[in-house]
C-alpha positions in Angstrom: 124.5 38.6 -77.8 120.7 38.3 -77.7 120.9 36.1 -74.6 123.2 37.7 -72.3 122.5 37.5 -68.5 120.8 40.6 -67.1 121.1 40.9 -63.6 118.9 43.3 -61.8 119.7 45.4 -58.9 119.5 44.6 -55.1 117.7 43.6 -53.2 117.0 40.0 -54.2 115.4 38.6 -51.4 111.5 39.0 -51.7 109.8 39.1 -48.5 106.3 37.8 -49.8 104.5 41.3 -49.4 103.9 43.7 -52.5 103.5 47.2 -52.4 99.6 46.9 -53.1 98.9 44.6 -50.1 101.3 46.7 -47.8 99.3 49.9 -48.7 96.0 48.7 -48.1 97.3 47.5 -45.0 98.3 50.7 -43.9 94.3 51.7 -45.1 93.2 49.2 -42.5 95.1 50.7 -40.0 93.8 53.9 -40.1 90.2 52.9 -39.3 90.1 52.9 -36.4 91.3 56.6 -36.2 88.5 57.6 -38.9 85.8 55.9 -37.3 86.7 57.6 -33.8 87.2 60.9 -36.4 82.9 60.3 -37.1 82.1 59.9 -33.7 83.3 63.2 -32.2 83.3 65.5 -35.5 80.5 64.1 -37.7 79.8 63.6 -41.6 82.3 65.9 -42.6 85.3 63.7 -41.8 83.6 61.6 -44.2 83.6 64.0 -47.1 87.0 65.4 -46.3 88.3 61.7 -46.5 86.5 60.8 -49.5 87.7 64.2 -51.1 91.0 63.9 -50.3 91.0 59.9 -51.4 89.6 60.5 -54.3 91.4 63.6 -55.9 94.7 61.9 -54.7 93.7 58.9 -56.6 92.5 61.4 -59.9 95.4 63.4 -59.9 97.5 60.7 -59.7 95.8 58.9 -62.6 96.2 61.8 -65.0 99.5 62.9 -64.3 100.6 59.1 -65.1 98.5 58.8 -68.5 99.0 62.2 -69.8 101.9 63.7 -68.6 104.4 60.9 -67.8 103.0 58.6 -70.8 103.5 55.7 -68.1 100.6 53.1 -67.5 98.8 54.1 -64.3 99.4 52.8 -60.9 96.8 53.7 -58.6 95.5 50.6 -57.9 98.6 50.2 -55.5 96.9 51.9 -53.0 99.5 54.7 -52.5 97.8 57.2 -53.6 94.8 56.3 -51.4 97.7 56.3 -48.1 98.2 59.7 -49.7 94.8 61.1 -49.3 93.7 59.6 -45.9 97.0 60.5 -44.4 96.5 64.2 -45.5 92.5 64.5 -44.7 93.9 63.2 -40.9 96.0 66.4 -40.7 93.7 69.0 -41.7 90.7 70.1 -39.1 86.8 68.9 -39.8 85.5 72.2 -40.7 88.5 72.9 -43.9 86.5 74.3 -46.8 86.3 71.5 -49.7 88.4 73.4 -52.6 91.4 73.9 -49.7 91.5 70.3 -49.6 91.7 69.7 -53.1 94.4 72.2 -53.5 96.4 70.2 -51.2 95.7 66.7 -52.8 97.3 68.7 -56.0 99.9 69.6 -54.0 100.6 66.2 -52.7 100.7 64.0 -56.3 101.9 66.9 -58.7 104.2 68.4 -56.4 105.4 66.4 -53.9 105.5 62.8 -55.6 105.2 62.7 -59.6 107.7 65.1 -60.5 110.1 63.1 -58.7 109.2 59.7 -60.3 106.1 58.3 -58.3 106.6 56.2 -55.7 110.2 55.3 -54.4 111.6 58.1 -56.1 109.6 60.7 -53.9 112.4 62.5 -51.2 109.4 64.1 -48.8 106.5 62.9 -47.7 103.7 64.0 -49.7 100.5 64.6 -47.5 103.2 66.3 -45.1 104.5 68.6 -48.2 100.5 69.7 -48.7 99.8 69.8 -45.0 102.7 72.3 -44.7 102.0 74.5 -48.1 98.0 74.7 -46.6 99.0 75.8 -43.2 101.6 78.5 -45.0 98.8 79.3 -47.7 95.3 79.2 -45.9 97.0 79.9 -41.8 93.6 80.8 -40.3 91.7 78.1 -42.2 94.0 75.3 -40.9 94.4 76.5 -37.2 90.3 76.6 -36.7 89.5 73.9 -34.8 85.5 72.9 -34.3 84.9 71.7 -31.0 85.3 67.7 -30.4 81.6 66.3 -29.4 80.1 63.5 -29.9 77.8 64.5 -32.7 75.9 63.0 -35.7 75.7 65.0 -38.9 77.6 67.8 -39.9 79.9 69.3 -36.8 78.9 72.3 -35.1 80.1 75.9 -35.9 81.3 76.3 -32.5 85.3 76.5 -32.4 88.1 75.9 -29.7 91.8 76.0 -29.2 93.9 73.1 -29.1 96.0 72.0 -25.9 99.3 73.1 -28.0 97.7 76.2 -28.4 96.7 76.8 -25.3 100.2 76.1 -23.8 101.7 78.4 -26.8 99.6 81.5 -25.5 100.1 81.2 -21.9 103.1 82.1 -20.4 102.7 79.7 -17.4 101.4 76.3 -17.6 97.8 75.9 -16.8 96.8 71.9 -16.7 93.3 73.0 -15.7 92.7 74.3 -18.8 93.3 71.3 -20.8 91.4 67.9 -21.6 92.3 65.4 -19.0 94.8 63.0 -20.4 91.2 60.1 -20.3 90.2 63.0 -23.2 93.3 62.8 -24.7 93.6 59.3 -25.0 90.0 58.7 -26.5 89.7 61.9 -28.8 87.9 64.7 -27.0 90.1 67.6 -28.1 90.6 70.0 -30.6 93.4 69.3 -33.3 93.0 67.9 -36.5 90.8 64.8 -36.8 92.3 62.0 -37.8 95.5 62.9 -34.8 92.9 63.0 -31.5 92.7 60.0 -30.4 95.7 58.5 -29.0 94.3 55.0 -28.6 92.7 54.4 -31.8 96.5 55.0 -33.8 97.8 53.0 -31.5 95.7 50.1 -32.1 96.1 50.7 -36.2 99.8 51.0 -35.6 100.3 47.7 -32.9 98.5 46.3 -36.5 100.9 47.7 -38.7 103.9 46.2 -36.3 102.4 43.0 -36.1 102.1 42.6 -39.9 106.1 44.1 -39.9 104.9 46.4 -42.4 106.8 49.0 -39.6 109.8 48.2 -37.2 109.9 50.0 -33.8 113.1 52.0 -34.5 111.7 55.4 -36.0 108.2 55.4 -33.7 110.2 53.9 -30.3 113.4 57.0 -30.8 111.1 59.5 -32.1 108.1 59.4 -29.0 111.9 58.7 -26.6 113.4 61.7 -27.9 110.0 63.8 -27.4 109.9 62.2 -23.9 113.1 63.3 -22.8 114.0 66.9 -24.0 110.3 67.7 -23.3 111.3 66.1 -19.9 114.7 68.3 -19.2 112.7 71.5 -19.9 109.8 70.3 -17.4 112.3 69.7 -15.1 114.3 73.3 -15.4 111.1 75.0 -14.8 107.5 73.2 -14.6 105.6 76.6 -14.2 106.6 77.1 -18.2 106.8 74.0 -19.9 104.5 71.0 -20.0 105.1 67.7 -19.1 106.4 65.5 -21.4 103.3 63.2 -21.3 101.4 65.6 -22.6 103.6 66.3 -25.0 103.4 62.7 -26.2 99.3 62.8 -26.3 99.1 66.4 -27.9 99.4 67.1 -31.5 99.9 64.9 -34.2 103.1 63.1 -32.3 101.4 59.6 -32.4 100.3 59.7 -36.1 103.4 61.2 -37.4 105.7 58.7 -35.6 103.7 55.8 -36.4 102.2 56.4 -39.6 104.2 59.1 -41.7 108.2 58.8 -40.0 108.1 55.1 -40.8 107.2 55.9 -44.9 109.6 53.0 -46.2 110.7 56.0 -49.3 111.4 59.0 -46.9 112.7 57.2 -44.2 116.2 55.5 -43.7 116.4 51.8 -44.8 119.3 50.9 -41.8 118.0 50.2 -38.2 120.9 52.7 -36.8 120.1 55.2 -39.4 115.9 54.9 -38.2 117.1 55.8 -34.8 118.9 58.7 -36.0 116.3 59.9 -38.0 113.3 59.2 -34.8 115.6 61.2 -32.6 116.5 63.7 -34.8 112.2 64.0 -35.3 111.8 64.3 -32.1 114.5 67.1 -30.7 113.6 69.2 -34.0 109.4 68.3 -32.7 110.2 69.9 -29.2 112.2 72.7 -30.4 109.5 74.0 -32.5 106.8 73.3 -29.6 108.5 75.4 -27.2 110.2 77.8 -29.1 109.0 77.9 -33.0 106.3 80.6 -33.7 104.0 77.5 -34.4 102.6 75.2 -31.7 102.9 72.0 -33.7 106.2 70.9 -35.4 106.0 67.2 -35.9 105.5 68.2 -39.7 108.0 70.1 -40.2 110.3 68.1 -38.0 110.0 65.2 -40.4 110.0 66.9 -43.7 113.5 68.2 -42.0 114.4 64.8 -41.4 113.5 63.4 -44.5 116.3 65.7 -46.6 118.7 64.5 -44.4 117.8 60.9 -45.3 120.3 60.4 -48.1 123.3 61.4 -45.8 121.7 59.0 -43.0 122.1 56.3 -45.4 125.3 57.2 -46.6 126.2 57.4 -42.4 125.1 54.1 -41.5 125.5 51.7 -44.6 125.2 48.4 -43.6 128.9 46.5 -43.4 130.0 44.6 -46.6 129.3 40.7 -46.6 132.8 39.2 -45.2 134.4 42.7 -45.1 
C-alpha cells in the first residue's frame, strides 16, 4: 500500500520555463517603461517603485510565515510583478503612505487570502489601483506635469487627455499632446502608462519569449479600435478618435501587461478573445459614458470574474472525442 502510483493532476507537459524566470522576465519588460517614467517625472518614480516593490515583497513575506505557516515564496518574483505593476498606475506625485496602503491591499487582500499565486481570481495591483482611486479620488487623479526633469518632479499639475475629453462637451484635438507626445511619454497620466513605445518594446519582448500570446492584447486594442470607431463615426464633434483612444490611458499597459496575467485570464485561445473583447467594449463604455475617464481597470477586474464561466464556455475538445 505504501507504493501505490500517485498521479498528479494536468498538465503534464512542462514547457522548460518556471514561474521564477517568467516573472523576472516580465521585470525586464517593464524597463523600458520605468526608465522613460525617470526621464519625464524624475526621482520620485524611483521611490514609488522601490516602495511599492518592496512592501509588496514584505507583506508578502509575512503573511506566508506568520499567518499561512507556509514557507515563503517571494523569491519567485511575483510579488515584485505586483509592486512595479501597481507603482505604474498611480501618478508621480502619490504621497508615500497611499502607496503602501495599496501594496497591503494588493498581497493581503487581493492575493493571499485566496491562496497566493494561481489561486488569486483578480488581479492584484488592479484590486489596489481601484480601492486607492475609490479611497484617496483627488490624490490619484493629480497629475504633475510630464517634463523632462532630473530630481524630484515639479509641483505644477495638469489634466490628462481622458480628462480633458471627459470635461468638454465637444472634441477639441488642439488641446491635446500630439500623438509624437503620446507615443514617447509627454502627457499627463500615471507614469508607468505614458509612453506608448516603451510598453510596446517590453511587450514585443514578452511575445517573443511566449511568455504572452497575441489573443487578449490583439481583441482587446481591436475591440477599443472599433466601438471607439462607430461612435467617431456617429458624431466626431463628441467623441474622439479611436486612435487616440488606443494611445490615451493605461490601454497599452493593461492589454499587454495586466489582461494577459496567466491566473486572471482564460487559459483557451477562444476564451482570450472573449475576454480581450469583452475588455475592450466594457473600456469604451466607461470612457464615454462612466463618471470616470479611464476604465481599462475596471474593465478587466470585470472580466476577470467572468473568467471561470469563460473557461467553462470554451473548454478545449476531449482527445478523440
Amino acid at each position: 500500500m505504501d507504493k501505490l502510483l500517485n498521479v498528479s493532476g494536468s498538465p503534464h507537459v512542462h514547457s522548460g520555463e518556471s514561474v521564477k524566470k517568467i516573472m523576472w522576465s516580465v521585470v525586464l519588460a517593464l524597463v523600458p517603461a520605468f526608465l522613460v517614467s525617470i526621464f519625464y517625472f524624475g526621482l520620485p518614480v524611483i521611490i514609488l517603485t522601490l516602495v511599492s516593490v518592496g512592501c509588496c515583497v514584505l507583506f508578502e513575506y509575512l503573511i506566508q510565515r506568520f499567518i499561512m505557516k507556509v514557507e515563503p515564496t517571494v523569491s519567485d518574483g511575483s510579488a515584485v510583478v505586483t509592486g512595479m505593476l501597481l507603482a505604474f498606475n498611480v501618478p508621480a506625485n502619490l504621497p508615500i503612505w497611499m502607496l503602501v496602503v495599496g501594496a497591503l491591499v494588493a498581497i493581503g487582500i487581493a492575493k493571499m487570502p485566496f491562496g497566493g499565486l494561481g489561486h488569486n481570481l483578480f488581479n492584484p495591483a488592479l484590486v489596489a489601483r481601484v480601492f486607492m482611486l475609490i479611497a484617496f479620488p483627488v490624490a490619484m487623479t493629480t497629475w504633475p506635469v510630464a517634463e523632462p526633469i532630473w530630481g524630484f518632479a515639479d509641483a505644477v499639475t495638469g489634466p490628462t487627455p481622458l480628462g480633458l475629453l471627459k470635461e468638454g462637451a465637444t472634441v477639441d484635438m488642439s488641446q491635446m499632446p500630439t500623438y509624437t507626445n503620446m507615443l514617447v511619454g509627454q502627457m499627463g497620466g500615471s507614469f508607468g502608462e505614458v509612453s506608448a513605445i516603451a510598453l510596446l518594446i517590453g511587450a514585443a519582448f514578452l511575445m517573443w519569449k511566449r511568455i504572452i500570446s497575441w489573443h487578449i492584447p490583439v481583441s482587446f486594442l481591436l475591440a477599443v479600435f472599433v466601438f471607439a470607431g462607430i461612435f467617431w463615426l456617429i458624431d466626431p464633434t463628441h467623441y474622439a478618435n479611436p486612435f487616440f483612444h488606443l494611445l490615451t490611458g493605461g490601454l497599452i499597459l493593461g492589454a499587454f501587461f495586466m489582461a494577459t496575467d496567466m491566473v486572471t485570464s482564460p487559459v483557451s485561445n477562444r476564451g482570450m478573445l472573449v475576454f480581450g473583447c469583452g475588455c475592450g467594449l466594457l473600456t469604451i463604455i466607461i470612457r464615454l459614458f462612466g463618471a470616470y475617464p479611464e476604465g481599462v481597470s475596471f474593465s478587466i477586474l470585470i472580466m476577470n470574474s467572468l473568467v471561470p464561466l469563460i473557461n467553462k464556455g470554451f473548454k478545449p475538445k476531449t482527445y478523440a472525442k
